[in-house]
TORDREN-134187 format. One record per atom (N, C-alpha, C, CB): residue in one letter; x, y, z. Coordinates in steps of 0.02 Angstrom, whole numbers, padded with zeros to 5 digits, always signed. Glycine has a CB too. Example, Ala and Ser with C-alpha at 12.3 -4.5 7.8 and 13.67 -1.06 7.14 Angstrom:
A+00660-00284+00390
A+00615-00225+00390
A+00660-00165+00390
A+00565-00224+00452
S+00642-00112+00354
S+00684-00053+00357
S+00645+00002+00394
S+00704-00030+00286
//
This chain:
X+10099+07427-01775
X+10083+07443-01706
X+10016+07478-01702
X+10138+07487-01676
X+09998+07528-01747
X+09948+07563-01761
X+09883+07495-01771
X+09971+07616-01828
X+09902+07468-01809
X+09849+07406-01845
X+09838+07370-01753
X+09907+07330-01929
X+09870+07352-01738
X+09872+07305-01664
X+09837+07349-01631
X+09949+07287-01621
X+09828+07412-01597
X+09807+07469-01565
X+09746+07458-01579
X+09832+07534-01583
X+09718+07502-01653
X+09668+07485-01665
X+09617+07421-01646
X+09681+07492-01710
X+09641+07374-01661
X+09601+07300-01670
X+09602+07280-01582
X+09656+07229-01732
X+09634+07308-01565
X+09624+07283-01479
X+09550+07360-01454
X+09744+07299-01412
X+09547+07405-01483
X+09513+07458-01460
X+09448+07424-01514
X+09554+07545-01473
X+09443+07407-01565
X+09387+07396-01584
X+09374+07304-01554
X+09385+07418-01669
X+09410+07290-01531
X+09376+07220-01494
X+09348+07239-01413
X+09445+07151-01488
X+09372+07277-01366
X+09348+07294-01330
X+09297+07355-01324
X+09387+07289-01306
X+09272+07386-01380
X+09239+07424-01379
X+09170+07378-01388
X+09260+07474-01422
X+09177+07325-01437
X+09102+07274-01463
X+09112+07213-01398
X+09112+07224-01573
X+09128+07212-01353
X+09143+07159-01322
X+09081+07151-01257
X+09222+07166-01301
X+09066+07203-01226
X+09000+07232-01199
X+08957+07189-01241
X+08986+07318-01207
X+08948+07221-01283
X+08871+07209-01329
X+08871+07119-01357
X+08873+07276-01421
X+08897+07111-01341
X+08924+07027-01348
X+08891+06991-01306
X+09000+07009-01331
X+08915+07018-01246
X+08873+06995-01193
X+08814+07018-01175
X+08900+06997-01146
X+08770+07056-01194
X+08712+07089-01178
X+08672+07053-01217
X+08709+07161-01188
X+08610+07040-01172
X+08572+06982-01167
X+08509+07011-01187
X+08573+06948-01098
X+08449+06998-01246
X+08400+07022-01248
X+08371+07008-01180
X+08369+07004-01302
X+08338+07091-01163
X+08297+07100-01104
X+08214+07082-01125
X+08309+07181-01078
X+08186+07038-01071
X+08135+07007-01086
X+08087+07055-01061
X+08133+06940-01061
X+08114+07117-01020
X+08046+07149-01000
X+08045+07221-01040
X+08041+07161-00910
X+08094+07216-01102
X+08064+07271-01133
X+08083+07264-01230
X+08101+07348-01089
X+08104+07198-01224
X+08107+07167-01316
X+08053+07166-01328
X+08134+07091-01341
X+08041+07182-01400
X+07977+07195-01451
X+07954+07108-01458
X+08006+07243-01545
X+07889+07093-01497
X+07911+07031-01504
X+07968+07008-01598
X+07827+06989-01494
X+08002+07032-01595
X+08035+07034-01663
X+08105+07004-01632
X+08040+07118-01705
X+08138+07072-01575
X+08191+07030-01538
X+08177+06973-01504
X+08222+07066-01493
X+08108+06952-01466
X+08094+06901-01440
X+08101+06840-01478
X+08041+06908-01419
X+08110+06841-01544
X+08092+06794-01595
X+08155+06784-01616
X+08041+06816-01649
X+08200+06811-01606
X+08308+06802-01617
X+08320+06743-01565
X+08376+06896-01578
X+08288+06736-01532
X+08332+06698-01454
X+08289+06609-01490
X+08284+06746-01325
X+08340+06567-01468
X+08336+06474-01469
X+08297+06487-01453
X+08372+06414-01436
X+08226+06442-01502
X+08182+06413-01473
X+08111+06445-01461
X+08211+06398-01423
X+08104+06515-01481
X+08062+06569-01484
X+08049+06582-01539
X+08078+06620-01457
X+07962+06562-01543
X+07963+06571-01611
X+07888+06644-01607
X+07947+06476-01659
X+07837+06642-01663
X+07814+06697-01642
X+07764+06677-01587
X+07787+06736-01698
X+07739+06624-01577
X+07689+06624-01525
X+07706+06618-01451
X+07648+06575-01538
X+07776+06589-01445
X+07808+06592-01381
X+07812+06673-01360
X+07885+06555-01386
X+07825+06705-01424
X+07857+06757-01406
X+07803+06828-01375
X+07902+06772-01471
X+07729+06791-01401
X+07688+06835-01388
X+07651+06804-01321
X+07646+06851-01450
X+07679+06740-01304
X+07639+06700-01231
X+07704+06775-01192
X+07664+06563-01206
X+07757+06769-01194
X+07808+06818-01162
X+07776+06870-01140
X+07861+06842-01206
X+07759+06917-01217
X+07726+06980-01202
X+07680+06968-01178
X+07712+07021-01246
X+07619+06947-01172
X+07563+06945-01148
X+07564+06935-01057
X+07530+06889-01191
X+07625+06868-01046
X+07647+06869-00964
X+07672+06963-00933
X+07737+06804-00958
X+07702+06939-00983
X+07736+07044-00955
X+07689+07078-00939
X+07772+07105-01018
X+07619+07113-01004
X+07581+07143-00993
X+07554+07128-00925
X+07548+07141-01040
X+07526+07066-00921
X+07483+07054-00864
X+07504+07043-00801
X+07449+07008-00875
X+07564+07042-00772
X+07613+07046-00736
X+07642+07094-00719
X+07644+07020-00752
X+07645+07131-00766
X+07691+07192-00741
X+07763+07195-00761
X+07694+07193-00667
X+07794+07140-00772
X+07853+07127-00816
X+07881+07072-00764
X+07908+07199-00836
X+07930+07068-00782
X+07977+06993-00752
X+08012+07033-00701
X+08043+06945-00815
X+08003+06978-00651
X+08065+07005-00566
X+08151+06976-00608
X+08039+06922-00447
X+08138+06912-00630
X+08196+06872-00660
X+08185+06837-00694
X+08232+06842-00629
X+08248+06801-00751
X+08236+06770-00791
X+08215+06697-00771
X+08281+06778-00827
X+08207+06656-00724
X+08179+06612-00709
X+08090+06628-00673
X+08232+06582-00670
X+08068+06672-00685
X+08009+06665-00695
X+07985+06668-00766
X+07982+06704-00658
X+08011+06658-00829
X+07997+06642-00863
X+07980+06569-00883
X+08024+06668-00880
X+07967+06540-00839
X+07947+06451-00815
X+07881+06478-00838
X+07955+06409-00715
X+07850+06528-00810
X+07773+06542-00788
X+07746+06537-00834
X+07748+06601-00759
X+07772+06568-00916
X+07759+06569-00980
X+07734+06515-01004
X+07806+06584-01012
X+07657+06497-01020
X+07646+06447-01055
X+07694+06434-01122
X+07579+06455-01068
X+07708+06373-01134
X+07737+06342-01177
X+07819+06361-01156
X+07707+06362-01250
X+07837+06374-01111
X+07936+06382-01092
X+07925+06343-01010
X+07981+06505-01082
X+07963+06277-01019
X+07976+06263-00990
X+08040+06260-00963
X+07953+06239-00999
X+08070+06197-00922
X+08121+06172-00880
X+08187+06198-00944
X+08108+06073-00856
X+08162+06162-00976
X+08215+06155-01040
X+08249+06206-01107
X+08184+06106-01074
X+08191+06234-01116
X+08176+06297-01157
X+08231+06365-01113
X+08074+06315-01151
X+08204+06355-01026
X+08231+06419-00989
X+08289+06412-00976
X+08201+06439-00931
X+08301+06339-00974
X+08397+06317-00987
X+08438+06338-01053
X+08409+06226-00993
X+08402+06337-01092
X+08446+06362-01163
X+08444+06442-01149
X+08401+06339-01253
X+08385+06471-01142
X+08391+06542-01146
X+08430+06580-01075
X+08312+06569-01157
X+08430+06568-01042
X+08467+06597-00980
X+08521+06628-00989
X+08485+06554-00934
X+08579+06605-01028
X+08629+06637-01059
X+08625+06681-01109
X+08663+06600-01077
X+08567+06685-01155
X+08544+06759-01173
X+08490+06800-01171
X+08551+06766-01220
X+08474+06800-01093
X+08425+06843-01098
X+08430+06879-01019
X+08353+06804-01119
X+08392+06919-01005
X+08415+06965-00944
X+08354+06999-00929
X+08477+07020-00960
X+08363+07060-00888
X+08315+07076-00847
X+08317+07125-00805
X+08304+07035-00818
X+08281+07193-00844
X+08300+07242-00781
X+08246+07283-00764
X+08361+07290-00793
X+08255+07331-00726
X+08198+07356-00679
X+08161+07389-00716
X+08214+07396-00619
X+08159+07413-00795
X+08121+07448-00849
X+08072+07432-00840
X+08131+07443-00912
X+08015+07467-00863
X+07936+07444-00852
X+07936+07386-00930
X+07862+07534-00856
X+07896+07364-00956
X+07875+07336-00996
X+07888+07404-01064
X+07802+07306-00969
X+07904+07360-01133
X+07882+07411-01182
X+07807+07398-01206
X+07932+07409-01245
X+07787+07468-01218
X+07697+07460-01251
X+07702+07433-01316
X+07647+07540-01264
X+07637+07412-01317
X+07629+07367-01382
X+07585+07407-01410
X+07602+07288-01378
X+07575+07396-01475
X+07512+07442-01511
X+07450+07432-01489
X+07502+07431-01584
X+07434+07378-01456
X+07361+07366-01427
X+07374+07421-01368
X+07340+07275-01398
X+07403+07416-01324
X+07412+07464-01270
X+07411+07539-01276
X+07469+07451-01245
X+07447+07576-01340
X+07437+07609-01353
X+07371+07639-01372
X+07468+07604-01372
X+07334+07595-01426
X+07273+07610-01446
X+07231+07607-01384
X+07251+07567-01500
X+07218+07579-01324
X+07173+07583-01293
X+07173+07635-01243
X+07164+07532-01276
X+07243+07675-01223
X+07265+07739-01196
X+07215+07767-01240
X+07348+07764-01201
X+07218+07788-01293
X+07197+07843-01344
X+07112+07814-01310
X+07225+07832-01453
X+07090+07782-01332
X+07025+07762-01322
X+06987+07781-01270
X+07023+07706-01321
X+07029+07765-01203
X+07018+07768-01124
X+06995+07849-01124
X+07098+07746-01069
X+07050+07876-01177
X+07055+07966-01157
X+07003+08008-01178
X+07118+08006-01190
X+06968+07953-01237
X+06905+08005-01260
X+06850+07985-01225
X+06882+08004-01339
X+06811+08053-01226
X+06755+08094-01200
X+06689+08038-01239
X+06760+08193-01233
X+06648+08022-01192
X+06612+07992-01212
X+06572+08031-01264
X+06586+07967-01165
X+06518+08001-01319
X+06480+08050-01370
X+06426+08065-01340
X+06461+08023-01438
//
């Protein structure tokens, strides 16, 4: 009974995360590169839309993405998602904060 208890509490505890869909407006490109069909250069056409965009309203504007089309956004739709987070920074972004901040010589 104990064994049954358990195994129903650890199936609904991982059962969430099952369904949770890499988020396209704040995956690195490493998680971008887990999902059908994304490989590294798709995954950096992604980041690069985000940056310059501002991030994704929804996952069907990921059409906009050079190289993801009709077909590509049909496979991924079921794992991927989308929420109101800003974009995550990339190391280029970072470095040019630092840059912006210094005092001219």
């Amino acid at each position: 009974m104990k064994k049954t208890l358990i195994a129903y509490l650890m199936y609904f505890m991982w059962l969430p995360a099952a369904f949770a869909g890499v988020d396209i407006n704040t995956a690195s490109q490493a998680e971008l590169e887990t999902l059908n069909g994304i490989g590294p250069a798709k995954a950096q056409a992604i980041m690069e839309y985000r940056k310059k965009n501002g991030g994704f309203k929804s996952v069907d504007e990921l059409d906009q993405v050079p190289g993801i089309g009709q077909a590509t956004l049909a496979n991924l739709k079921k794992d991927v998602s989308v929420s109101g987070k800003k974009p995550m920074a990339t190391e280029t972004t970072k470095a040019d904060k630092l840059i912006d901040k210094k005092k001219p010589l």
